[in-house]
C-alpha positions in Angstrom: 0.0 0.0 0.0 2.7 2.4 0.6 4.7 1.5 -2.0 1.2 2.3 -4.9 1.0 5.8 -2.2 4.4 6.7 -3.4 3.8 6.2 -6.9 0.3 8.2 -7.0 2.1 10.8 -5.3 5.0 10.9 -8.2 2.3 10.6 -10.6 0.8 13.7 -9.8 3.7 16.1 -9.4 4.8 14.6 -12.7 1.4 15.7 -13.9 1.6 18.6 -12.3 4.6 19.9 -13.7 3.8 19.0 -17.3 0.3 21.1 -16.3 2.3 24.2 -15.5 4.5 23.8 -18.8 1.5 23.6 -20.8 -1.0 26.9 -18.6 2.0 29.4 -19.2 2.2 30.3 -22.5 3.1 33.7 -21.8 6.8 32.7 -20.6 8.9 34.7 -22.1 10.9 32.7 -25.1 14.2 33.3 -26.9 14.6 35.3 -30.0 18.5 35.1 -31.5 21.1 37.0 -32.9 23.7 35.2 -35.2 27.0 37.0 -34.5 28.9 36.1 -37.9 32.8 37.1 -38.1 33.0 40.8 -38.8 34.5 42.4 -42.2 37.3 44.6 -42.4 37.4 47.6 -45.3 40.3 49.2 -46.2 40.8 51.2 -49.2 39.2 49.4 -51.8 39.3 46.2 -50.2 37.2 43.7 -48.2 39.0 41.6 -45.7 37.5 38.8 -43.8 39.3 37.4 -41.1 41.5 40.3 -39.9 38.9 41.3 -37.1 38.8 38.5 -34.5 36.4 39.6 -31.6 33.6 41.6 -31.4 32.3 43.9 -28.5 28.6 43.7 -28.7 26.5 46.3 -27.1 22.9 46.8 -26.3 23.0 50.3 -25.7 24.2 51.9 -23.8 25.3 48.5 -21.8 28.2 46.0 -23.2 26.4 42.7 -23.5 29.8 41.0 -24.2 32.9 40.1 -26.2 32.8 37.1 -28.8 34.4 35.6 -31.5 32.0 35.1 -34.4 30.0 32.8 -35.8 28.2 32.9 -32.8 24.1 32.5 -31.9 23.1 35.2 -28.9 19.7 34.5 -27.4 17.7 37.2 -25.8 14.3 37.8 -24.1 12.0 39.5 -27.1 11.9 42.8 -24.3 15.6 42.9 -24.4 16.1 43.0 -27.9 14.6 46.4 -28.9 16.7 49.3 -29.4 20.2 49.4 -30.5 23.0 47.3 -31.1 26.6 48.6 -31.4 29.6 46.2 -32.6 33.4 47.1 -32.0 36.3 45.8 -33.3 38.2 44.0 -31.0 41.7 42.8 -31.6 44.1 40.0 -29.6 47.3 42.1 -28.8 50.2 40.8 -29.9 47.8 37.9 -31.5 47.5 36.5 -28.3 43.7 35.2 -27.7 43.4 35.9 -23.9 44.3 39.5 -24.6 40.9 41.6 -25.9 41.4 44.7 -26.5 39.0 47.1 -28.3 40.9 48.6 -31.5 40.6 52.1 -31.4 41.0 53.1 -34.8 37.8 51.5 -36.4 34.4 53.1 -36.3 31.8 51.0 -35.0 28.8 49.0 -36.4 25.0 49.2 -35.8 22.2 47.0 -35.9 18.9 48.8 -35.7 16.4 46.0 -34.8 13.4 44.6 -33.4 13.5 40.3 -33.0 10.9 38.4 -32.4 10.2 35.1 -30.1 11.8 32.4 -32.2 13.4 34.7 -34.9 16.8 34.7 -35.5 18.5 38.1 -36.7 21.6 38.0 -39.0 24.1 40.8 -38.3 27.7 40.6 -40.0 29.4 43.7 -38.4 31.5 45.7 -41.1 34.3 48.4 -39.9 35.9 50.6 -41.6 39.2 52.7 -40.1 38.8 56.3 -39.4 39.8 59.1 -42.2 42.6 60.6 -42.5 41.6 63.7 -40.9 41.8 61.8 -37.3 44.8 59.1 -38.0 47.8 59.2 -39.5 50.3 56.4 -40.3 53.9 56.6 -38.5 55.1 53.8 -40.7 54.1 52.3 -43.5 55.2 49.1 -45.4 52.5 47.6 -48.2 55.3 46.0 -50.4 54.2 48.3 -53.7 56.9 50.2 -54.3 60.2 49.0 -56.1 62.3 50.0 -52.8 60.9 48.8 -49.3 60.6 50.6 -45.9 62.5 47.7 -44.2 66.1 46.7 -44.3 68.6 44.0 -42.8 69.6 44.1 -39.1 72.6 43.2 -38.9 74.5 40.4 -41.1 74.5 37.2 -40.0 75.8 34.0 -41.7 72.2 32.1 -41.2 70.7 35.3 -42.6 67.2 34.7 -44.0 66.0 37.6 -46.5 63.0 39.6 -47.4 62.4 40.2 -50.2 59.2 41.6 -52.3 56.8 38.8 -53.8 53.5 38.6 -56.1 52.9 35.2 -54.8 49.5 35.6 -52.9 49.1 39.0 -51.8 46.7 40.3 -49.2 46.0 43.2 -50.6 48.2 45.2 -54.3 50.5 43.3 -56.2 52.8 42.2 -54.2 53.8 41.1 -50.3 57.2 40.8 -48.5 58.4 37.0 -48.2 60.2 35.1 -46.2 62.4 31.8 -46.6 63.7 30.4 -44.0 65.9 27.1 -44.5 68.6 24.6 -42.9 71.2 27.4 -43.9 68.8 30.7 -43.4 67.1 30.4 -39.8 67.6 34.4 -39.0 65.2 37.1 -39.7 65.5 40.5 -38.8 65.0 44.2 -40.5 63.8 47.4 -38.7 62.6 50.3 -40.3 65.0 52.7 -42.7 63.5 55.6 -41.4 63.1 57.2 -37.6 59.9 58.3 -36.4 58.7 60.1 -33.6 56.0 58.8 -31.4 53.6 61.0 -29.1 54.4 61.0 -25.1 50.6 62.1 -24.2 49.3 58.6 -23.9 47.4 59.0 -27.6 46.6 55.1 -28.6 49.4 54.1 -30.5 49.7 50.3 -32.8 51.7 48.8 -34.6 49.8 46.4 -37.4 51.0 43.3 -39.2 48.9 41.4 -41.7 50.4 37.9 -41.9 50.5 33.9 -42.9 53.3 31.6 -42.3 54.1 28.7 -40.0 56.7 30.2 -37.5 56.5 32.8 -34.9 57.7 36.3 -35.1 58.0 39.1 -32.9 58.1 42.3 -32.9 60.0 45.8 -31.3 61.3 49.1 -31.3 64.3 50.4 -31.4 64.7 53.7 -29.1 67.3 56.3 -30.0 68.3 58.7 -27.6 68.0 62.6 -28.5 71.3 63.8 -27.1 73.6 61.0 -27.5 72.0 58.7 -30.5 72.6 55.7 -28.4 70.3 52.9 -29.7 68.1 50.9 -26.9 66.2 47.6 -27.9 63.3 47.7 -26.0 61.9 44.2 -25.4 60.8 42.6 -28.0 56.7 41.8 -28.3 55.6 38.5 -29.5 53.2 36.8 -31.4 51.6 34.2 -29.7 51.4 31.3 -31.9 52.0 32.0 -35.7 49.0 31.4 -38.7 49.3 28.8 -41.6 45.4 29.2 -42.8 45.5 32.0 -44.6 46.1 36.1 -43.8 45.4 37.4 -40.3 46.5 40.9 -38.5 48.7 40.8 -35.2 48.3 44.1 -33.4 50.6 45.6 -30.9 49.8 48.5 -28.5 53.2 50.9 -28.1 51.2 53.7 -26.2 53.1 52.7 -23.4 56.8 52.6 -24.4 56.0 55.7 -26.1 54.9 57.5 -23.2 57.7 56.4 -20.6 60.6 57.4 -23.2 62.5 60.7 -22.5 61.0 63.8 -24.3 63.0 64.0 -28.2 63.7 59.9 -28.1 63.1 59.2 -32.2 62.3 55.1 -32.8 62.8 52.1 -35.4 60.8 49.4 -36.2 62.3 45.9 -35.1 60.8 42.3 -36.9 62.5 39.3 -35.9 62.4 35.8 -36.1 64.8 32.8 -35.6 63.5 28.7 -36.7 64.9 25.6 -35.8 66.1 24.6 -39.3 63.3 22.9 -40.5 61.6 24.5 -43.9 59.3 27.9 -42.4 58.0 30.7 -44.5 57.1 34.1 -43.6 54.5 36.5 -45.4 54.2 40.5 -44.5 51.9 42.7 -46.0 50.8 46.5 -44.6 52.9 46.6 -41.8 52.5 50.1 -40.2 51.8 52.1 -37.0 48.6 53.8 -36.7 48.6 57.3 -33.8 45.6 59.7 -33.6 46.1 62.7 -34.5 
C-alpha cells in the first residue's frame, strides 16, 4: 500500500509539472542574434578574417565580447533598441588578450527580433579618415624600394624580399624563406619616427600567414647621444598557416615612458629551428591619432 501511495504521489507532481509547462504560455521565449565574423574595409578592399572579436553592445550597456559565428539569445523585451559592434583585436595575437581597436568606427544593428526569430548581423568596420589618424610607418610592399632593411649580417641570414605570390592586398607582399642554412630574420625600419608621449593610442599592425613565430619591437634612439636601446621585443603568440590574419601591438606605453626628443625604429625578428618555415608580410605600419 505504501509503495502504490508513493507512486500516486510521483504521478501527480509529474502531472503537475507537465500542467504548468502547458497553462504558461506567456513565458517569455528566446529570439537570437547570429553573430557572424565581422568584415574589415580598407581602401578598396574587403577583408575577412583580420577582425577576431567583437564587443557587442545593447546600448548603452556592453552585453559582451565574442568571437563570431556565434548564436546570442535574448528575451523578445531585451532586444529592442540598438546594437553597437566594436572591433576587438588579440594584442600581440594572443587570444586571452581583448582589447578594443581604437581606430575603427563601430557598427550598428537597428532591430526589433521576435520570439523564435533569429537576426543576421555581420558587423563591417571601416578605419577612421585621415583627418583623425595618420600612419607613422608604412610598409604595403608596392613600391620597387621597401621601408625595411637588414639588421645586422649574420651568416644564417634569411632575407625579405618583395613577392606577387599571394598577396593580401596590391600586387605584391614581403616574403620570407627560411631554410637549414637561413634560420635568421631581422629588419627594422630605414627611417626614424617620432612617437607622441601624451598617452594617444598608438599600434603597430601586421597582416600575416606563415608557420613560425615572429616578434616584434622598437628600437629607441636617444635625442642627445643617439645611443640605440632595444626595448623588449613583443611576441606573437602562436603564428598562422590558414591564410592572412593581422597581429596588433599597443606601443602607447613605451611611447609615453621614453625621454621627451627619443626618435624610434621598427624591429621584426624571427629565428626557426632549421626545419623548412616561411614568412609572409603585408601593410605593416603604426597607426597614432592625431
Amino acid at each position: 500500500m505504501l509503495r502504490h501511495a508513493v507512486w500516486g504521489i510521483l504521478l501527480v507532481l509529474s502531472l503537475g509539472s507537465i500542467a504548468c509547462d502547458v497553462i504558461n504560455p506567456d513565458e517569455p521565449q528566446a529570439a537570437y542574434i547570429q553573430l557572424e565574423p565581422p568584415l574589415l574595409i580598407d581602401g578598396a578592399d574587403t577583408l575577412p578574417g583580420m577582425i577576431p572579436d567583437v564587443w557587442l553592445f545593447q546600448v548603452p550597456d556592453l552585453y559582451g565580447i565574442f568571437t563570431p559565428p556565434v548564436r546570442l539569445p535574448f528575451l523578445q523585451t531585451e532586444t529592442k533598441g540598438t546594437f553597437i559592434a566594436r572591433a576587438g583585436v588579440w594584442e600581440s595575437f594572443n587570444a586571452e588578450a581583448h582589447e578594443v581597436y581604437p581606430f575603427l568606427k563601430f557598427d550598428t544593428l537597428k532591430t526589433q527580433v521576435f520570439t523564435g526569430q533569429t537576426t543576421v548581423f555581420q558587423p563591417v568596420f571601416r578605419y577612421f579618415p585621415d583627418t583623425v589618424i595618420t600612419p607613422v610607418f608604412e610598409e604595403n610592399f608596392e613600391g620597387m624600394e621597401m621601408q625595411l632593411r637588414r639588421y645586422g649580417l649574420r651568416e644564417d641570414t634569411a632575407f625579405l624580399v618583395r613577392s606577387s605570390a599571394d598577396p593580401l592586398q596590391g600586387n605584391g607582399c614581403g616574403y620570407v624563406q627560411f631554410t637549414d642554412a637561413r634560420r635568421s630574420f631581422d629588419v627594422v625600419s630605414i627611417n626614424t619616427f617620432a612617437l607622441p608621449r601624451n598617452g594617444t593610442e598608438i599600434w603597430a599592425e601586421v597582416k600575416f600567414k606563415g608557420n613560425i613565430k615572429f616578434a616584434l619591437g622598437l628600437i629607441q634612439i636617444n635625442f642627445g647621444t643617439g645611443e640605440q636601446a632595444l626595448t623588449p621585443q613583443i611576441l606573437v603568440h602562436g603564428y598562422n598557416d590558414d591564410g592572412w590574419k593581422a597581429a596588433y601591438f599597443r606601443l602607447t606605453v613605451p611611447a609615453a615612458l621614453a625621454p621627451e626628443g627619443t626618435t624610434w625604429r621598427l624591429r621584426l625578428y624571427a629565428v626557426s629551428d632549421g626545419s623548412p618555415r616561411e614568412l609572409f608580410l603585408d601593410n605593416v605600419r603604426i597607426l597614432r591619432f592625431k
